[in-house]
C-alpha positions in Angstrom: 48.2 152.6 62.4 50.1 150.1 60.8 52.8 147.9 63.0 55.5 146.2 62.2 57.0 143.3 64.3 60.3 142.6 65.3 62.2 139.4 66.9 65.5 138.2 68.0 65.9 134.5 68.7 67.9 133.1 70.6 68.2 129.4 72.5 66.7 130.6 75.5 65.2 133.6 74.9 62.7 136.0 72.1 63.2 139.3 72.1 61.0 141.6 70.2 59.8 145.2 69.3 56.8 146.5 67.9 57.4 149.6 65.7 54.3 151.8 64.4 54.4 152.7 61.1 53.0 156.3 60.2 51.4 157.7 56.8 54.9 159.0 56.1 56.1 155.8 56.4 58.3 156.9 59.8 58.9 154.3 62.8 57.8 154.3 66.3 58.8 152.2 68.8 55.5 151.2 70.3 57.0 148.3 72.8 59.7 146.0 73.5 59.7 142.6 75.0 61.0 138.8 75.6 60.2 136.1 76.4 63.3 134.5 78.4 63.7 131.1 80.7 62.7 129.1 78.0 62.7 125.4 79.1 63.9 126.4 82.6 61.8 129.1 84.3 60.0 131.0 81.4 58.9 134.2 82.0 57.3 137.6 79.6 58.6 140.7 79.9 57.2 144.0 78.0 57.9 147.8 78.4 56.0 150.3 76.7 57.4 153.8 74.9 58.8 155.5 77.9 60.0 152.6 79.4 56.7 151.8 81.5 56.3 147.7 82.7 53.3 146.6 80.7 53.9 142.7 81.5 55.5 140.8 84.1 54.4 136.8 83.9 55.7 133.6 84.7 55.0 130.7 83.3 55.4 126.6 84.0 58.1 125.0 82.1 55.8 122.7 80.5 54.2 125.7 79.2 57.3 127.1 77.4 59.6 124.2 76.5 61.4 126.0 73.4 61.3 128.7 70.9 58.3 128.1 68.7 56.1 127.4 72.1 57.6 131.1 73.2 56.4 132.4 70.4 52.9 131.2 70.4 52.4 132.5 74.3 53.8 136.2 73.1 52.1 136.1 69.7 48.7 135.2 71.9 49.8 138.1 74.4 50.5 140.7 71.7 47.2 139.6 69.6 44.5 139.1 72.5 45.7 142.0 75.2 47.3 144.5 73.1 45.4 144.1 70.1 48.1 144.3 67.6 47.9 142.7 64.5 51.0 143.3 62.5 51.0 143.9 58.5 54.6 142.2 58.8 57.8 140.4 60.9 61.1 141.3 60.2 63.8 138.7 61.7 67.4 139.1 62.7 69.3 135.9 60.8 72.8 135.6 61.8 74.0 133.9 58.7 73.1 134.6 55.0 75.9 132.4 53.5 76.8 133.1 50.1 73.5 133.5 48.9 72.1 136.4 50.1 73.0 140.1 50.1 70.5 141.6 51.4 67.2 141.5 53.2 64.5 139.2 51.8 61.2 138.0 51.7 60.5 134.6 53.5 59.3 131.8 52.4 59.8 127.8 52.6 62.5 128.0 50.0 64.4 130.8 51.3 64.1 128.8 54.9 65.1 125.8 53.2 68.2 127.6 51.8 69.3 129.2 55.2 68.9 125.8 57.3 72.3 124.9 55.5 74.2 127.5 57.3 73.0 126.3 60.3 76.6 124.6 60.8 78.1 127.7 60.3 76.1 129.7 63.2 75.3 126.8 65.8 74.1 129.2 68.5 72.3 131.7 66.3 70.9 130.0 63.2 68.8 127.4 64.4 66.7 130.1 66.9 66.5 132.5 64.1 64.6 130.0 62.1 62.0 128.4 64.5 60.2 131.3 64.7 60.3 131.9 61.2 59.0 128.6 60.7 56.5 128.5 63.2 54.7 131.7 61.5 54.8 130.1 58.1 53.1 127.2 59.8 50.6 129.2 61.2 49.9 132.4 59.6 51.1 131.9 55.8 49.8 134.7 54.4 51.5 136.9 57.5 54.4 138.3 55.5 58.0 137.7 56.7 61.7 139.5 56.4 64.6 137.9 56.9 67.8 140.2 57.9 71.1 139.2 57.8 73.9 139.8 60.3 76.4 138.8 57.2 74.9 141.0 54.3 76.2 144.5 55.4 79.8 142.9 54.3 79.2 141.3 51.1 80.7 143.8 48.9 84.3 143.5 50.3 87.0 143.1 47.7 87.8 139.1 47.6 91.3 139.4 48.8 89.5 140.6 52.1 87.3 137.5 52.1 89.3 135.0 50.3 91.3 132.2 52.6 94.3 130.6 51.5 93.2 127.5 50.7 91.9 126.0 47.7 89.9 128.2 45.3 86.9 125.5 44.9 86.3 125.7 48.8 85.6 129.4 48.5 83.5 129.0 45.4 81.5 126.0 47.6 81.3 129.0 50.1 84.0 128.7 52.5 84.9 132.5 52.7 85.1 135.4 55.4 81.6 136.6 56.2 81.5 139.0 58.8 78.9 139.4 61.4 76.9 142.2 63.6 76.0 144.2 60.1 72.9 145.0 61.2 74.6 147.0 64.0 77.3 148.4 61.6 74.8 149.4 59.2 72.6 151.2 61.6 75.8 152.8 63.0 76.6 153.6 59.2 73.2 155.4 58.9 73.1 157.6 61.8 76.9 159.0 61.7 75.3 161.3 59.2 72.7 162.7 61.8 75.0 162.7 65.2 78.9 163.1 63.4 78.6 164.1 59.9 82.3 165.4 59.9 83.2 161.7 60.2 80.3 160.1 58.2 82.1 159.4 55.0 85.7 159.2 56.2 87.9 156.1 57.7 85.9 154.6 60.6 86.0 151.6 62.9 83.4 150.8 64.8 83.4 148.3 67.9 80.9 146.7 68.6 82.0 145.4 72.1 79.5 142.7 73.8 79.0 139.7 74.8 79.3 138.9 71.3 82.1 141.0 69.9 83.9 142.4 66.7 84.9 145.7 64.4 84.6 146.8 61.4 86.3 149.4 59.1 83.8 151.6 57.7 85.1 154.1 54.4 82.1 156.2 53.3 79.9 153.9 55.2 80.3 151.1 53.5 82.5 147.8 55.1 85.9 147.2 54.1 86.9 145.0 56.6 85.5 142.8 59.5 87.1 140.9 62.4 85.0 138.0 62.4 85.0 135.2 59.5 83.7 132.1 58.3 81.7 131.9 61.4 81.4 133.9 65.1 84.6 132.1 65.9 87.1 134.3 64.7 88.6 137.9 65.7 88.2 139.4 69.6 87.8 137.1 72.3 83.6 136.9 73.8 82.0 136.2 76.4 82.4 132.5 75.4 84.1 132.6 72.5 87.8 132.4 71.5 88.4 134.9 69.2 91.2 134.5 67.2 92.6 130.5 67.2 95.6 129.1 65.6 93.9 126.1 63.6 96.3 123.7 64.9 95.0 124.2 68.3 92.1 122.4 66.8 94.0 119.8 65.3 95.4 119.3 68.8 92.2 119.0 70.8 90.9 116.0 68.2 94.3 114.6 68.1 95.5 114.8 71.9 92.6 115.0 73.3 90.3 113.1 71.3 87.6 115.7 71.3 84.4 115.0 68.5 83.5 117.5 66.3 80.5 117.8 69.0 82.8 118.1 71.4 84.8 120.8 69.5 82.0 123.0 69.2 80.3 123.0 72.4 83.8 123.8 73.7 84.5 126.7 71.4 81.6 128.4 71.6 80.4 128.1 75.1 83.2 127.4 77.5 86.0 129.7 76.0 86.0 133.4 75.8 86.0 135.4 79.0 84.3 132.6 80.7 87.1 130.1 80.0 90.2 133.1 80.3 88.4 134.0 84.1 87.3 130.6 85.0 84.5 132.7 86.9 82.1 134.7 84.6 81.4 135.5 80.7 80.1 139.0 81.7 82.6 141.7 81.7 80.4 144.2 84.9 81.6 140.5 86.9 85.0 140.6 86.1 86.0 143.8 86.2 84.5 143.8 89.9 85.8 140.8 90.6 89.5 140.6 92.8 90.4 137.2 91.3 93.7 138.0 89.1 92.4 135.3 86.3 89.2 138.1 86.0 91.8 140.6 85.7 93.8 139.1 83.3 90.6 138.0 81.0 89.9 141.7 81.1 93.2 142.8 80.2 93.6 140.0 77.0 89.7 141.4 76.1 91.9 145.1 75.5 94.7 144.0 74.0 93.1 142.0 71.5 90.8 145.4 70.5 93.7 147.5 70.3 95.7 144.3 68.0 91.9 144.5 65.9 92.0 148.2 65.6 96.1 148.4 64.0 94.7 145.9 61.7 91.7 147.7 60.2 93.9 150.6 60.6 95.8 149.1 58.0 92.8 148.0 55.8 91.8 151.7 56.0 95.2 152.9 55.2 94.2 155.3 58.1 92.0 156.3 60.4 90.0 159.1 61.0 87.7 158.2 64.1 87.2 155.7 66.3 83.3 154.8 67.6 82.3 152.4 70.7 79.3 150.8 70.5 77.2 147.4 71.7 76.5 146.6 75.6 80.4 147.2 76.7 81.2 149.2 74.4 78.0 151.7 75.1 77.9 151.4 79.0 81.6 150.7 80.3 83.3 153.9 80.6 87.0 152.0 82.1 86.7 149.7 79.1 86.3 152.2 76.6 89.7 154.6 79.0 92.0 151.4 78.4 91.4 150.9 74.9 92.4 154.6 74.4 95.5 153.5 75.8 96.0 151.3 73.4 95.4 153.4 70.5 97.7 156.2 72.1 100.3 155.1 69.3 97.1 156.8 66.8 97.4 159.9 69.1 94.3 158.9 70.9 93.5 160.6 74.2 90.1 160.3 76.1 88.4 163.4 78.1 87.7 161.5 81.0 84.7 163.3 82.3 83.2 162.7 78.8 83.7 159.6 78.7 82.6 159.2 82.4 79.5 160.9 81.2 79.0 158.9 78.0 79.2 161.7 76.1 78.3 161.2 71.7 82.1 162.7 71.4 84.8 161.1 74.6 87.6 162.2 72.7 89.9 164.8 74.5 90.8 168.2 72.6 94.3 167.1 71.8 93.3 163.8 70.5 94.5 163.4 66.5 91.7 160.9 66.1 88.1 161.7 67.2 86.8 158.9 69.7 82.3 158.7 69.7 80.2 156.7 72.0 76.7 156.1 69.5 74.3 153.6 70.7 73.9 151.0 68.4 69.9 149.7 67.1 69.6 146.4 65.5 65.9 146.2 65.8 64.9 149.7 64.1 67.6 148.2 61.1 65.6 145.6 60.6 62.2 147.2 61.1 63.6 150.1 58.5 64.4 146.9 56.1 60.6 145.3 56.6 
């Protein structure tokens, strides 16, 4: 049977899945993986269909000093001990800039293209690509799919993506992009299957993680996204900002005499959660956490959701139901209780032993606006795409 390879980069880790592909052309999750501790204690994980440990190795840092060399050591597992072969590797890309719309075939051209964004994605972009690159070095002829995070968004209006600044900038690309549209899109996909009374109707979706944002969904297509130009903008992550006055830049180059460096290790690692608490990025430590900075970092990460969700409200001219998805969103039932609260002004209500449950529908009888809990699925989105 035909396979079909999946990987997530990241800076310290490679995630990937292996998806059988049968005569009718239908998935099947085979195995899932990573390699994680690259360049401090590297180590290769795999699970089989039901779940099952199929590796557990560690490995000397030497062996695994970045991405391309993680790569090799699971491309030599998967090829040597579990004798798969795949007939293609589809890739999740964070950024597709201006240029691209929708999923494409690789090739040194297309990596040529998406190395310029790597400016605009500093924690994603340049991980996405080394593995892409490290395949074309080795295995040419091994086709390649690039899937972008951005393309799910491409077809909003311009006044959506449009900033108020001189129209040559946004013609240079400087424009709002969006991000997480491979989890939006699968989202988009499988309301049809598991809520088809809301499929087509006035939808946002959070996707609530580490990484975080929403998006207003009519008929399934985007209308609106929280995030912009880059991962910057919109609800506050796990080391993110969300959100920032510009002139708070301004001030931190001016005052404080911060580099451009400077400025962007700052804003995308040490702010966020992490730089709110002063303790943790991950939102299972701070909300078990007795420290009143964790307290308040989790109360700011609600506000801000329920501040997104007036906004796309708006966008939507409505709103017809409301869906939860990503790590927080899927797993943290209080998270999911006090956003309700925040959307009470929509005539919200949670059941609570739904949602205690995580039930598909959370939503109380007497709430105006139907609240869903659907696990989200990157990975199959961009195996479906390859």
């Amino acid at each position: 049977m035909d396979t079909i390879l999946v990987v997530n980069a990241g800076s310290s880790s490679v995630k990937f899945q292996v998806f059988a592909v049968d005569g009718e052309g239908r998935l099947h999750r085979q195995l899932k993986g990573q390699m994680d501790g690259i360049g401090s204690r590297p180590r290769l994980r795999a699970s089989g269909i039901n779940g099952d440990a199929v590796a557990e190795r560690a490995y000397p840092i030497e062996a695994v000093p970045d991405v391309p060399a993680a790569m090799a050591v699971a491309g030599a597992w998967l090829r040597d001990e579990v004798r798969m072969t795949p007939m293609a590797v589809g890739h999740r890309v964070v950024h597709g800039g201006p240029d691209y719309d929708a999923p494409v075939l690789v090739d040194h051209a297309v990596v040529a293209r998406l190395e310029r964004y790597a400016a605009l994605a500093p924690l994603h972009q340049p991980h996405n690509l080394a593995p892409i690159k490290s395949i074309l070095a080795n295995f040419p002829a091994l086709p390649q799919v690039a899937c972008f995070d951005t393309a799910f968004h491409r077809d909003h209006p311009d006044v959506a993506d449009v900033y108020a600044i001189p129209y040559r900038l946004h013609e240079e690309g400087v424009r709002r992009y969006g991000f997480h549209g491979l989890s939006y899109e699968y989202i988009a996909k499988t309301l049809p299957e598991c809520a088809p009374e809301i499929a087509s109707r006035r939808v946002i979706v959070a996707h609530l993680g580490s990484g975080a944002s929403m998006c207003a969904l009519s008929g399934g297509r985007s209308i609106e996204n929280t995030l912009g130009f880059t991962a910057l903008d919109g609800l506050p992550m796990g080391t993110r900002p969300g959100q920032l006055d510009p002139g708070v830049v301004l001030y931190l180059m001016s005052a404080k005499g911060m580099t451009a460096t400077e400025l962007q290790n700052f804003l995308y690692k040490e702010c966020g959660l992490k730089g709110l608490s002063g303790i943790s990025n991950d939102m299972r430590e701070l909300q078990s956490s007795q420290d009143p900075r964790a307290a308040f970092a989790v109360e700011y990460f609600v506000y801000r959701v329920g501040l997104q969700a007036g906004m796309l409200a708006a966008a939507l001219q409505g709103i017809d139901a409301f869906v939860f998805t990503a790590g927080i969103g899927e797993n943290s039932a209080p998270i999911r209780a006090r956003v309700a609260e925040k959307l009470a002004w929509l005539g919200v209500s949670i059941d609570a032993g739904a949602n205690a449950a995580h039930a598909l529908k959370i939503s109380g009888p007497a709430s105006s606006v139907p609240i869903y809990v659907v696990p989200t699925d990157e990975e199959r989105m961009i195996a479906e795409h390859t």
